[in-house]
VOGU-3710 file (C-alpha; in Angstrom, 3 decimals, decimal comma):
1> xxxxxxxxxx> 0,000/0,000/0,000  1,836/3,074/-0,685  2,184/6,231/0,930  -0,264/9,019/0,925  2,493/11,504/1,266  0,125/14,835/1,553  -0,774/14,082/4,614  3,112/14,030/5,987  3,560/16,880/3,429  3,747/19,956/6,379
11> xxxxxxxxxx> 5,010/17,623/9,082  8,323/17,116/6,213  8,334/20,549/5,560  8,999/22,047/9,402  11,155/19,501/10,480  13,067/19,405/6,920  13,044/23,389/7,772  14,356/22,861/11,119  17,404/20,252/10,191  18,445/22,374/7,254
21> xxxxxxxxxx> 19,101/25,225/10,059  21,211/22,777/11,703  23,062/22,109/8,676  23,816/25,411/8,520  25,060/26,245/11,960  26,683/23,521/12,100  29,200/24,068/9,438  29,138/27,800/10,516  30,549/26,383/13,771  32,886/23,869/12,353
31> xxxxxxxxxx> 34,562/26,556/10,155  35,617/28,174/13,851  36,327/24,676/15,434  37,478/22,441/12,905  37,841/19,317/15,918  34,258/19,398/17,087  33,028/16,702/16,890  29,762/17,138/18,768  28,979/20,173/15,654  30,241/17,481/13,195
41> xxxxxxxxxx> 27,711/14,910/14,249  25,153/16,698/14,373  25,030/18,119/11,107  25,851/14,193/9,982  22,515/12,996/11,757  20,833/16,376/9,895  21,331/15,445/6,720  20,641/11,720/7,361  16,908/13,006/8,405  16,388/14,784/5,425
51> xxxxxxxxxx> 17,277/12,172/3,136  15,648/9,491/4,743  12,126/11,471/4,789  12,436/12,493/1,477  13,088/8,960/0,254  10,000/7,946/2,011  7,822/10,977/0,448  9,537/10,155/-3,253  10,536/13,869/-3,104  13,736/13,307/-5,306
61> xxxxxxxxxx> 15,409/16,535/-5,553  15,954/16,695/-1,688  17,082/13,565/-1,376  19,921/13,934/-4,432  21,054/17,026/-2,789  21,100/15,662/0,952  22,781/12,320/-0,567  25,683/14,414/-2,398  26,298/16,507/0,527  26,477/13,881/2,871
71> xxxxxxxxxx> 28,964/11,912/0,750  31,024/14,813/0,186  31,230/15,473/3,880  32,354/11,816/5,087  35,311/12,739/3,150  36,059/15,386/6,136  35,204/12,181/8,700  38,029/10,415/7,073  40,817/13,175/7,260  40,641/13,398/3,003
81> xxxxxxxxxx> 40,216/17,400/3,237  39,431/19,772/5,912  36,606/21,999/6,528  37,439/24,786/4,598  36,730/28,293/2,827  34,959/26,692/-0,466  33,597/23,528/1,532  31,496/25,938/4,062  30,347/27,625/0,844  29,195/24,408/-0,771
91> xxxxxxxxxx> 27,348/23,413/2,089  25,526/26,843/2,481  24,878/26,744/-1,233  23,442/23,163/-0,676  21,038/24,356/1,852  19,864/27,665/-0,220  18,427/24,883/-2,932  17,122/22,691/0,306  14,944/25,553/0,634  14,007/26,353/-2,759
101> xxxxxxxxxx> 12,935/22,614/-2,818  10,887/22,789/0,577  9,452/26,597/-1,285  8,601/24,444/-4,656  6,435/21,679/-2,617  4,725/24,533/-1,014  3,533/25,850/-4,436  2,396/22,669/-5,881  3,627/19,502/-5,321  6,980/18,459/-6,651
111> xxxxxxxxxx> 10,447/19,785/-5,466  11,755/19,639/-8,746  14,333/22,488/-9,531  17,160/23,116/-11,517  20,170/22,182/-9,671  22,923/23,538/-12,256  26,164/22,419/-11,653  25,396/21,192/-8,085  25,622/17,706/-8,068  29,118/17,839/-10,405
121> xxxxxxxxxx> 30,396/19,756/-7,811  29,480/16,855/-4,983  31,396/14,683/-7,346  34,502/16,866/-7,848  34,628/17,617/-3,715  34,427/14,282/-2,815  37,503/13,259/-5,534  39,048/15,697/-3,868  39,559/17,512/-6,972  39,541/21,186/-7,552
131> xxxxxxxxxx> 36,423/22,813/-7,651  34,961/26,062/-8,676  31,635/27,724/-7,689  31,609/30,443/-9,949  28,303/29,309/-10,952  26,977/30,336/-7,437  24,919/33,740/-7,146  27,498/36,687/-5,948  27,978/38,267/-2,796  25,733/36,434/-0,544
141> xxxxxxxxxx> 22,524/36,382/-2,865  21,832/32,731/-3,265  21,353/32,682/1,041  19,748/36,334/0,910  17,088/34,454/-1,716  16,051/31,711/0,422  15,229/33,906/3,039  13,706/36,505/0,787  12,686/35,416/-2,528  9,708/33,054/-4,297
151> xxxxxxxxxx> 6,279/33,645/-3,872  5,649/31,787/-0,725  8,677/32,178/1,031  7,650/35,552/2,959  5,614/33,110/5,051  7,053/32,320/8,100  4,903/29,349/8,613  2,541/26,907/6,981  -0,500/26,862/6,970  0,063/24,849/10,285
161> xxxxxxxxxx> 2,303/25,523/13,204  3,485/23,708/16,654  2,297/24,186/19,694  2,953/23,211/23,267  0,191/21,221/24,527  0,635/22,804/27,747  -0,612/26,316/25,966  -3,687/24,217/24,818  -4,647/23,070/27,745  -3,966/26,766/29,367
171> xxxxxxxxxx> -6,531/28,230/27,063  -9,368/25,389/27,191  -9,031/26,251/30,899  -9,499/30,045/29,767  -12,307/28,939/28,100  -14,307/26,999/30,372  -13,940/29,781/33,147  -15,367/31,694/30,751  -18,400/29,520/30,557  -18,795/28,886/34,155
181> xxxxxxxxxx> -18,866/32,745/34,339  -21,557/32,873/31,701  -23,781/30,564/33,451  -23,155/32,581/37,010  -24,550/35,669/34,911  -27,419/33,773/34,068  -28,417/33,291/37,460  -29,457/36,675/37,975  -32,596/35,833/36,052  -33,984/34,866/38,499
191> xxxxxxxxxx> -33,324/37,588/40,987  -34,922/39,857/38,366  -37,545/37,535/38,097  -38,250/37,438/42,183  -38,038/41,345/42,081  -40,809/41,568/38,977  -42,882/39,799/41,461  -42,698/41,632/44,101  -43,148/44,928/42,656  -46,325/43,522/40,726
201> xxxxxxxxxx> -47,373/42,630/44,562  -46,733/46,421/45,981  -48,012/47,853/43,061  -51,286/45,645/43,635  -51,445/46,348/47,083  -50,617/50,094/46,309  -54,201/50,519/43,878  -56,136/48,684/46,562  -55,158/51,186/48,379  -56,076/49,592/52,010
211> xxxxxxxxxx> -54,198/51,364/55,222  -54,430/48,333/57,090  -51,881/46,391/54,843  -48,822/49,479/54,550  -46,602/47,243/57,351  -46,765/44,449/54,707  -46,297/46,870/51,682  -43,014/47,924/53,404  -42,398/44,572/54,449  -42,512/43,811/50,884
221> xxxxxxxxxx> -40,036/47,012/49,638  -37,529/46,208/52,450  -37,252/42,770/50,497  -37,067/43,960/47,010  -34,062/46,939/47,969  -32,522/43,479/49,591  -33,290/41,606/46,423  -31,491/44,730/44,643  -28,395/45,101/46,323  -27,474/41,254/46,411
231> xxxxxxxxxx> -27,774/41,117/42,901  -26,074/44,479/42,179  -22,977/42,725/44,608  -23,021/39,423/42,785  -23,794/41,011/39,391  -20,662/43,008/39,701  -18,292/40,214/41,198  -19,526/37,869/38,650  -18,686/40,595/35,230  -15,339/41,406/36,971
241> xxxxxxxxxx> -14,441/37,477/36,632  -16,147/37,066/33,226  -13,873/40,750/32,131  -10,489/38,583/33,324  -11,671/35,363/31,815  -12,155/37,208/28,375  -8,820/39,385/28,824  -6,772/36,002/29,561  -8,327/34,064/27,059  -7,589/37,001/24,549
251> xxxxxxxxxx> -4,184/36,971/25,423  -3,511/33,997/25,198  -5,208/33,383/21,523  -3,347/36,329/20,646  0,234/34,681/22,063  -0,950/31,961/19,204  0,122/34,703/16,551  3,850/35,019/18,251  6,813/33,331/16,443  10,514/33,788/17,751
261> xxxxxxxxxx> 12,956/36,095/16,003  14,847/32,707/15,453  13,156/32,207/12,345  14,901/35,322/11,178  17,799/35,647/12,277  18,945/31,550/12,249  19,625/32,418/8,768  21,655/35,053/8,603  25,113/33,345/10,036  24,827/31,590/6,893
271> xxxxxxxxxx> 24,326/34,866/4,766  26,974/36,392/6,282  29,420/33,388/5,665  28,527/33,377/2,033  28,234/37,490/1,338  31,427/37,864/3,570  33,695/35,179/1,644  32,528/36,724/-1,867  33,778/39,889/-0,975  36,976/39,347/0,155
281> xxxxxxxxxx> 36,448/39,942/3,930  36,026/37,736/7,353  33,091/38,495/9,191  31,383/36,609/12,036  27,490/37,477/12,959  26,880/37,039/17,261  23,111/37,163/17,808  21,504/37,200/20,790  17,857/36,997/22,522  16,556/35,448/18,766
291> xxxxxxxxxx> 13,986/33,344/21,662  11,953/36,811/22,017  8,352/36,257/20,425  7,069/39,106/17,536  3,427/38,788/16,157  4,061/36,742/12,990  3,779/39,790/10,685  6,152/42,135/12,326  8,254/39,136/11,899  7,537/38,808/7,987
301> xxxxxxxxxx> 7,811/42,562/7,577  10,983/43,323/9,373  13,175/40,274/7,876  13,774/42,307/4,565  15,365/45,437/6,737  17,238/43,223/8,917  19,080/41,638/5,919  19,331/45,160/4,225  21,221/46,381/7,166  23,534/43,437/7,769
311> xxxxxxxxxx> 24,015/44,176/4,196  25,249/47,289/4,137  27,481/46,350/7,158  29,403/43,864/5,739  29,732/45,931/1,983  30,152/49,466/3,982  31,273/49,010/6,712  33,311/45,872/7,778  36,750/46,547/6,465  39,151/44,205/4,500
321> xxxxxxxxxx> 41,163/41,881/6,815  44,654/43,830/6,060  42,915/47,168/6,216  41,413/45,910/9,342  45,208/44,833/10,867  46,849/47,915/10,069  44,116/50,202/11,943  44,867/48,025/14,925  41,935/45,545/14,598  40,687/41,981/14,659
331> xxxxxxxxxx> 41,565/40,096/11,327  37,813/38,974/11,584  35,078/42,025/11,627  31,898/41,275/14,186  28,078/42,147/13,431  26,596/41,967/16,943  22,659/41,334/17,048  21,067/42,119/20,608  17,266/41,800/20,884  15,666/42,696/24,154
341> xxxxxxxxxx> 12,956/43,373/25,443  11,988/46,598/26,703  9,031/49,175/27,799  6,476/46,775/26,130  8,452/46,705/23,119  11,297/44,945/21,439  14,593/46,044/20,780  17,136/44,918/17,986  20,279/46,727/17,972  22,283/45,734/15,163
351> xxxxxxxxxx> 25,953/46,910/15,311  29,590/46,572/13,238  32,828/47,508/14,362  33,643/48,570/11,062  34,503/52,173/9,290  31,724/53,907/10,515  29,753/56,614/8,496  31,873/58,583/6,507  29,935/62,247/7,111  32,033/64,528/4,968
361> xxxxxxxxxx> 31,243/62,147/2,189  27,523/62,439/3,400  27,767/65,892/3,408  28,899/66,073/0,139  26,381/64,019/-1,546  23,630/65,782/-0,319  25,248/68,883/-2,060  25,705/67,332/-5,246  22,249/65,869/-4,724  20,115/68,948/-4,065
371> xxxxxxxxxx> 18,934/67,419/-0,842  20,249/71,183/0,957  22,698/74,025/0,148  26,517/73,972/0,582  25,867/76,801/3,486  23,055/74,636/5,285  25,180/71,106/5,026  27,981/72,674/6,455  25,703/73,731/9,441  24,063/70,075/9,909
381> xxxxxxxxxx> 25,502/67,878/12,790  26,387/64,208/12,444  22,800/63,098/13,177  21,246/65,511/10,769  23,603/63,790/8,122  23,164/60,572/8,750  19,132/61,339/8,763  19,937/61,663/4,844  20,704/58,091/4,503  17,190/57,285/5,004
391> xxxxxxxxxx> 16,015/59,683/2,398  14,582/57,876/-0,848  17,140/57,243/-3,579  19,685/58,697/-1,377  23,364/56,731/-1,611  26,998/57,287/-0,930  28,109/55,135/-3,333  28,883/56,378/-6,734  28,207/52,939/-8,325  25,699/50,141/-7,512
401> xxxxxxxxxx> 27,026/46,479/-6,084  25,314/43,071/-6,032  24,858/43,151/-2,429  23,961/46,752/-1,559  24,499/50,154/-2,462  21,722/49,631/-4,972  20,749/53,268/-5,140  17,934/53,206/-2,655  19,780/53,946/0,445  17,926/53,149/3,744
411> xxxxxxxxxx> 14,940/54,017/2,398  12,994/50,637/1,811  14,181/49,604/5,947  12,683/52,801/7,158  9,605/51,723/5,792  9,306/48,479/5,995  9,741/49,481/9,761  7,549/51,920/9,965  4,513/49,892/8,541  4,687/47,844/11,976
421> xxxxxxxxxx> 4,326/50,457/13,708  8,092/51,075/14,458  10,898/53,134/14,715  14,677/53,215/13,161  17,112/55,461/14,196  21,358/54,978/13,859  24,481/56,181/15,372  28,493/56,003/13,778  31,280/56,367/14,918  34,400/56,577/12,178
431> xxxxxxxxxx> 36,861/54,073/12,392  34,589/52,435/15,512  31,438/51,245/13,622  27,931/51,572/13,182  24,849/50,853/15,203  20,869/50,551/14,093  18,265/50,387/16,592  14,983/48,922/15,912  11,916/49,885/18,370  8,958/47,695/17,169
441> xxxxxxxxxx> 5,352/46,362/19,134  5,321/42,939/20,211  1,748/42,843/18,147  0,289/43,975/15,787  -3,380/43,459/17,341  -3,136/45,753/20,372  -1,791/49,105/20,227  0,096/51,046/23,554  0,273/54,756/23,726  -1,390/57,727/25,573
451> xxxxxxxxxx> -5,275/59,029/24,623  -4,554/63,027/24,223  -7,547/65,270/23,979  -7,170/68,360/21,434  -10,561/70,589/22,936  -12,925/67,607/23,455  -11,769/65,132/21,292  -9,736/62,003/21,402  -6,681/60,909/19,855  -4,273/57,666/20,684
461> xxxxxxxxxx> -0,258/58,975/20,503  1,648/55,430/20,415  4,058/55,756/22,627  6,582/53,951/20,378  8,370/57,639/19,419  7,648/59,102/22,649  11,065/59,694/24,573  9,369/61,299/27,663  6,702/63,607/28,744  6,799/66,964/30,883
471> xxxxxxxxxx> 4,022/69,448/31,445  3,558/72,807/29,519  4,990/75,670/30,900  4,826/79,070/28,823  7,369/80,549/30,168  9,766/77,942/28,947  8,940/78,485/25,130  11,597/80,690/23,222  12,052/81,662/19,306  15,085/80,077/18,091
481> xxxxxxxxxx> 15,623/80,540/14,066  12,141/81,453/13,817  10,586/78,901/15,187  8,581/78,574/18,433  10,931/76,365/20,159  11,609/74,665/23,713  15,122/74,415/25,940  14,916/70,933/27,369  17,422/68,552/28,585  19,925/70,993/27,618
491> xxxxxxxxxx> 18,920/71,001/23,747  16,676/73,246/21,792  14,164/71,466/20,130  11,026/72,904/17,963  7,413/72,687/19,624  3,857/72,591/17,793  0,546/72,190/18,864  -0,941/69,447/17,499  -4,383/70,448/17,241  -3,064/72,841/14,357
501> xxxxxxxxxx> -2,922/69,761/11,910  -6,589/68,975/12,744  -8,010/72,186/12,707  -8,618/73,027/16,444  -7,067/76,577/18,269  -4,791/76,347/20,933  -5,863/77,465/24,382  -4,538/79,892/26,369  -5,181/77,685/29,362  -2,264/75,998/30,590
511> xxxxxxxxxx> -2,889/74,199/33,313  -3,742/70,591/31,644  -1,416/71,102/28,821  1,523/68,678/28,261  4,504/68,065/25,927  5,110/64,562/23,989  8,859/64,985/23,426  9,064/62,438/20,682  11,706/61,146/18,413  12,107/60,425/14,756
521> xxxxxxxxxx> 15,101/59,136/12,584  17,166/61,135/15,040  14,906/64,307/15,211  13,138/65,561/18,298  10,263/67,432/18,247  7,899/68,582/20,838  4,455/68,123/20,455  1,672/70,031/22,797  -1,643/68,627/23,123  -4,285/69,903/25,285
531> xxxxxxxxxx> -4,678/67,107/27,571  -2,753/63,582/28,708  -5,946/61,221/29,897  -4,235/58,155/30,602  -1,654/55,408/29,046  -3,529/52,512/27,439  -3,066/49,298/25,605  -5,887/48,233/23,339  -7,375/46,192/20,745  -5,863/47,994/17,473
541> xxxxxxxxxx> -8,559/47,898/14,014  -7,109/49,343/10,985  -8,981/52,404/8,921  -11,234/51,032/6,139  -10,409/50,971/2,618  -12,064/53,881/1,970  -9,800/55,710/4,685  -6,720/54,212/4,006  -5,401/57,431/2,365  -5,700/59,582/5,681
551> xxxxxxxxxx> -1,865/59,396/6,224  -2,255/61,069/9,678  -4,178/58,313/11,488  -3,169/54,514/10,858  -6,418/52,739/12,392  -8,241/53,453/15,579  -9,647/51,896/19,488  -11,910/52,450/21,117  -12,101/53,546/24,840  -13,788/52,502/27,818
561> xxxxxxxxxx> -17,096/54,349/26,300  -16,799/52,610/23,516  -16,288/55,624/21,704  -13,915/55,611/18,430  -10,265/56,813/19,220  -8,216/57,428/16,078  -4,848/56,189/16,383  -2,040/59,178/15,362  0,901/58,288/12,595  4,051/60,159/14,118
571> xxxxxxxxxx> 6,518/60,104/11,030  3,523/61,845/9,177  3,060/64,534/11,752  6,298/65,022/12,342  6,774/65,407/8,270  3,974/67,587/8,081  5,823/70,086/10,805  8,791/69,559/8,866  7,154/71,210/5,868  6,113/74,074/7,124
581> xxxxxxxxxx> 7,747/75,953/10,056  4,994/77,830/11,150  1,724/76,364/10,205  -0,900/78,909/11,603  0,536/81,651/9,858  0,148/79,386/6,518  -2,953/79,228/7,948  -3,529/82,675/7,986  -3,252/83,824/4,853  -5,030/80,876/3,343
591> xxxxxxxxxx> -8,170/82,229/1,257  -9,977/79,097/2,573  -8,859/78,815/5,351  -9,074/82,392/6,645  -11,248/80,938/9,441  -12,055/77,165/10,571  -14,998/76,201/8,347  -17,473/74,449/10,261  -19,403/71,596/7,882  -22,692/69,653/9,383
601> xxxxxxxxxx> -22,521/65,966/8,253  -25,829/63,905/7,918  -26,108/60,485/7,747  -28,397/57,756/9,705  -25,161/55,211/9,337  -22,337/55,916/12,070  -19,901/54,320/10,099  -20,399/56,597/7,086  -20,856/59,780/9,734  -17,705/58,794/10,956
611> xxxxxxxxxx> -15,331/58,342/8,147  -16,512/61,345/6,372  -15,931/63,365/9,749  -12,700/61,851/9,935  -11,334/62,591/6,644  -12,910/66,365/7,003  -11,322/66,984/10,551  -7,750/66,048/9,381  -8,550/68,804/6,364  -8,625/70,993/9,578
621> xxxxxxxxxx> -12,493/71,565/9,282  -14,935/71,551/12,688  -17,158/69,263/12,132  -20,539/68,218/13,579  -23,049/65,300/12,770  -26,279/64,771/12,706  -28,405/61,353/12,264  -31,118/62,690/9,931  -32,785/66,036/8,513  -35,072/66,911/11,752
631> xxxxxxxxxx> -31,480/66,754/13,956  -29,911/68,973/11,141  -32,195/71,506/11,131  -32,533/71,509/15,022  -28,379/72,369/14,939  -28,697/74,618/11,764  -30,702/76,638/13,750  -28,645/76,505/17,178  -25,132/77,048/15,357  -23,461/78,232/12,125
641> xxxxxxxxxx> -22,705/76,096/9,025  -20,479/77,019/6,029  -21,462/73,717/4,243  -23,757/70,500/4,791  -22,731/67,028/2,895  -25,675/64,576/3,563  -26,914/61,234/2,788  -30,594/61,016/1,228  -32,916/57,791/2,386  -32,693/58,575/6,130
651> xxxxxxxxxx> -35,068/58,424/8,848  -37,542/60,517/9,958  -36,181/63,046/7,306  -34,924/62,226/4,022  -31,896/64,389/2,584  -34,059/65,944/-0,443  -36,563/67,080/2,282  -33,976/68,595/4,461  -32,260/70,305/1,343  -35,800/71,413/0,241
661> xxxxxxxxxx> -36,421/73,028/4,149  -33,205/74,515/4,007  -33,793/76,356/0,788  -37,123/77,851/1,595  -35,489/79,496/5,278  -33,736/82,915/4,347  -31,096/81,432/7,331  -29,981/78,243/5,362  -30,579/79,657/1,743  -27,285/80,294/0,858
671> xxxxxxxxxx> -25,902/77,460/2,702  -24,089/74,878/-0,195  -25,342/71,586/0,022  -23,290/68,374/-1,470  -25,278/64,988/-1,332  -22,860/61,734/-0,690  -25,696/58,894/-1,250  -25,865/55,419/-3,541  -28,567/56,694/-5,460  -27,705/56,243/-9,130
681> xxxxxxxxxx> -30,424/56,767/-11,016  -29,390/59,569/-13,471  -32,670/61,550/-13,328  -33,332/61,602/-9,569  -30,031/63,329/-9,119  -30,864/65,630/-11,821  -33,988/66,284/-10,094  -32,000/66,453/-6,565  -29,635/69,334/-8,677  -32,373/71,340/-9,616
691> xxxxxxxxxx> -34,020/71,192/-6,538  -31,220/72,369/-4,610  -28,356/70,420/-4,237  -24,756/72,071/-5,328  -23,081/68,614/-5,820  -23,282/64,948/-5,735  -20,682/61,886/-4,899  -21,651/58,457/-5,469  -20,962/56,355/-2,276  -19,879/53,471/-4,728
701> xxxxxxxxxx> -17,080/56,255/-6,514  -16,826/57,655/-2,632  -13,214/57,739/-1,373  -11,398/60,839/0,484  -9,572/62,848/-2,862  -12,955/63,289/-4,320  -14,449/64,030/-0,998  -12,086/66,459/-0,081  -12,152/68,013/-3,976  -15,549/68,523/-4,138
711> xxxxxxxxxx> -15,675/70,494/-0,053  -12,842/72,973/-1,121  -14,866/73,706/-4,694  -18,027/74,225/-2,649  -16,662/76,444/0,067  -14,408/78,474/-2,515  -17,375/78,979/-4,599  -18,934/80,420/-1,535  -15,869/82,203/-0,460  -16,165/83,868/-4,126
721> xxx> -19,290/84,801/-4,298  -19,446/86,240/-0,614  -16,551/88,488/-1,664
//
């Protein structure tokens, strides 16, 4: 009976996965320590594994390149040849086609692949004859592709992964407090059903209204307050149980999403090895805390910056081995990885002891580049400099290489970190080396930071930038180069109020205020908001597609109210601050925005009251909403509006009624109207047009450009006309 191999298909792929790791560390070590033998066997017993499970799932391919290796490496059991320079290269070679085997059963179901000269290379090794492995991509790439290329291999897992029984057990523990919890809650009806009763009695005895029976009316009210309170007691205790039952539970579902940063960085010894020995230097990679747990996407996101940065390490900054001995250093260059854990988030500092940054050449680039004047570059400090690095297309090399330098610069890790929610910022040292630190959440599904209040509404600063807080005092400010600035720490750093980037006016009340001192890619920046409320963590949901544009806010919470918290996007704030030095007097003498428009939104959905308020506010409009036409005209006629953008089938009120009511009141005449509804019938919003309408969106052609488009026309239309 043979073997129904699909079912052993994932089972083969982790552990095959798992031994080809040991493969490579294994040679990585025996490269340093040629006599151990412990290293020796293991990667013997490794290979064994693979071709023995391969054999038994017919998958060929592996089991030719697992049988060639092995027989090529008993010739270093019997004292033929040593482990050396091209042998640790062949066997790192062997495992980057491992991989794209184990990648080519994931897409279908063959690991057929073309092997080149692979297996005529066994042969040659294992005569002992010379070999060559010219054929081998340059500079580290064939490694760098396992980990990074084909279409599947961004996943970090299958579509099934290990766990510990133990956790299992944990959570179906979770779970069943949970239940026990549910049926304590449903309990109480039966208190509420003993006080219905009762009250039906007093209320009966109550219209009989008989004097002689009050002592048993009482009697009957003492009870009920009684019933009241126990059930109030045991209502509570029992939701505070259910509320840590849910919050375990939740946490530990969400731990399910966790992988270790081993599945990273276990390959990059053997990237190094390889990118190291093709140009010309000796380099050794030291990791340490790879156990650490990331949510599975941070993880898939961040491996493409990590490599990019050991990269540019080893081709920038690690020097040759004779340059390195005749500056009075180690033959062998070191890339040190630390990963740590820290304030809630993790920490990968990735460091050389190469060159270091060269900053005149820095300097000079971004000269020749445009990027800033002669005069100004001269002016910038070493972190200003090194901030250009991370500017898109910006390099220091005049020609590309294979393994960096490819005219992109720091760009593409910048934001691959950034979309996770991170932070990057670097430090150099010439002739001492270079060091990148990462700052990134744990998860991706819960967010920590600080809800600030701008006048009376919410916002949720992550507290990934944040360096520290300190409270507002007005005396401290100063004007330094024109700018409204701050002396803290013993540094000058610029201030703005955030609200200005949403529209609200700073208050001369100071007493609440408080400063975010935050940092980005080296720059700090204080940031005044009205009001600190509290530090949170909290179930992160990212913006809809139709919001997905509003660079300011990356998704939002909700707080104990229940009440939708948008969630801020430093780097864009801090950008936006960037471009313009003084944004209220931009503000100032902007023909539309000469004062804060106020716009009334109607619409009986909240979602659709919300998004369009959201995308509005961060145009720096005041906004109000209303559910339908009756609440619209109640506020029309409490407050002033400079434009209304409403849906049509409501309740209550339709929007063609509303428009219609507004139109025949002297107050509201002038008032532009602009209709966002899925009514598509050509002639109704004709009809709508003539009636009174001054525009029209689509909901199914709704997104924020034309949104946005259509509110400036409207209220510079008015502007025009008023003038």
């Amino acid at each position: 009976m043979s073997i129904d191999r699909q079912a052993f298909v994932e089972s083969f792929l982790g552990e095959t996965g798992d031994n080809i790791e040991i493969v490579e560390s294994s040679i990585l070590s025996l490269k340093q320590d040629a006599g151990n033998q412990d290293s020796f066997s293991s990667l013997m017993r490794a290979l064994h594994t693979i071709k023995g499970s391969s054999r038994m799932l017919k998958f060929a391919t592996v089991e030719k390149i697992a049988h060639g290796l092995e027989t090529v490496l008993k010739g270093v059991k019997d004292g033929r040849y040593a482990v050396q320079g091209n042998l640790v290269l062949l066997v790192l070679a062997s495992c980057t086609y491992l991989r794209r085997c184990l990648d080519a059963v994931r897409s279908g179901s063959s690991d057929e692949i073309t092997l080149g000269a692979l297996l005529e290379t066994y042969a040659q090794a294992e005569a002992n004859e010379p070999y060559s492995l010219d054929w081998l991509p340059a500079g580290g790439d064939s490694v760098a592709a396992s980990s990074t290329g084909g279409a599947d291999s961004s996943v970090l897992y299958a579509e099934s992964v290990r766990i510990e029984s133990s956790r299992i057990d944990g959570i179906l523990e979770l779970m069943n407090d949970l239940i026990i919890n549910q049926f304590q809650l449903k309990k109480h009806r039966e208190y509420f059903s003993s006080m219905e009763k009762i009250a039906g009695e007093i209320t009966g005895l109550r219209i009989s209204g008989d004097a002689a029976i009050r002592p048993e009316t009482m009697a009957l009210e003492d009870r009920l307050f009684s019933l009241i309170s126990e059930a109030r007691v045991r209502f509570g205790e029992h939701m505070e149980a259910l509320e840590r039952s849910a919050l375990e539970t939740q946490k530990e579902l969400l731990s399910l999403q966790m992988l270790p940063l081993g599945l990273v960085m276990d390959q990059l010894p053997a990237m190094v090895e390889e990118a190291s020995q093709g140009l010309g230097k000796d380099a050794r990679l030291l990791i340490e805390g790879s156990a650490i747990a990331l949510d599975r996407i941070v993880l898939e996101r961040i491996k493409d910056p990590v490599i990019h940065i050991i990269r540019n390490s080893l081709d920038h900054g690690i020097e040759l081995p004779e340059q390195r001995v005749a500056a009075g250093k180690p033959r062998s260059g070191l890339i040190h990885i630390r990963c740590m854990l820290k304030a809630g988030h993790c920490r990968i500092v990735i460091s050389d002891d190469g060159r270091g940054f060269d900053y005149e050449r820095i300097r000079e680039k971004a000269v020749i580049g445009n990027v800033c004047s002669r005069d100004d570059a001269r002016q910038l400090d070493n972190a200003a400099l090194a901030n250009f690095l991370f500017m898109p297309g910006f390099t220091t090399r005049d020609e590309a290489t294979s393994l960096s330098g490819r005219g992109i610069g720091l760009d593409i890790v910048r934001a691959g970190i950034e979309s996770v929610k991170g932070r990057i910022s670097v430090s150099s040292e010439a002739g001492k080396g270079t060091e990148f630190t990462l700052v990134l959440p744990l998860s991706l599904a819960t967010i920590s930071g600080f809800f600030v209040k701008l006048g009376k509404t919410r916002y949720l600063f992550p507290s990934t930038h944040i360096q520290e807080i300190i409270s507002y005092r007005k005396e401290a400010e100063l004007t330094f180069a024109n700018r409204r600035s701050l002396r803290t720490r013993g540094k000058i750093i610029p201030v703005f109020y955030l609200g200005i980037l949403f529209g609200a006016t700073e208050s001369d009340e100071t007493e609440s205020k408080h400063i975010l001192v935050v940092d980005y890619l080296g720059e700090t920046v204080g940031i005044i908001v009205d009001e600190i409320v509290q530090h949170v963590s909290q179930i992160y949901k990212p913006l809809p597609k139709s919001m997905s544009s509003l660079r300011p806010v990356q998704g939002f919470v909700y707080d104990e109210n229940f009440d939708m918290v948008y969630v801020l996007v430093v780097p864009e704030i801090i950008q936006r601050f960037r471009r313009s030095r003084n944004i209220e007097a931009k503000r100032r003498f902007s023909p539309e925005m000469s004062e804060f428009k106020r716009i009334l939104v109607v619409d009986d959905s909240f979602s659709t009251r919300e998004i369009e308020k959201a995308i509005l506010s961060l145009e720096g409009y005041n906004i109000e909403t209303a559910v339908d036409g009756i609440e619209a005209l109640e506020i029309l006629r409490r407050q002033h509006f400079d434009l209304v953008v409403t849906d049509l089938n409501m309740p209550r009120m339709d929007g063609a009624t509303l428009i219609g009511n507004m139109r025949r009141d002297d107050k509201f005449a002038s008032i532009p109207v602009l209709v966002v509804s899925s009514e598509s019938d050509t002639d109704k919003r004709r009809e709508l047009l003539d009636s009174g309408a001054d525009g029209f969106i689509l909901k199914a052609d709704f997104d924020r450009g034309n949104l946005v488009q259509e509110v400036r026309y409207l209220l510079s239309r008015t502007a025009g006309t008023q003038g």
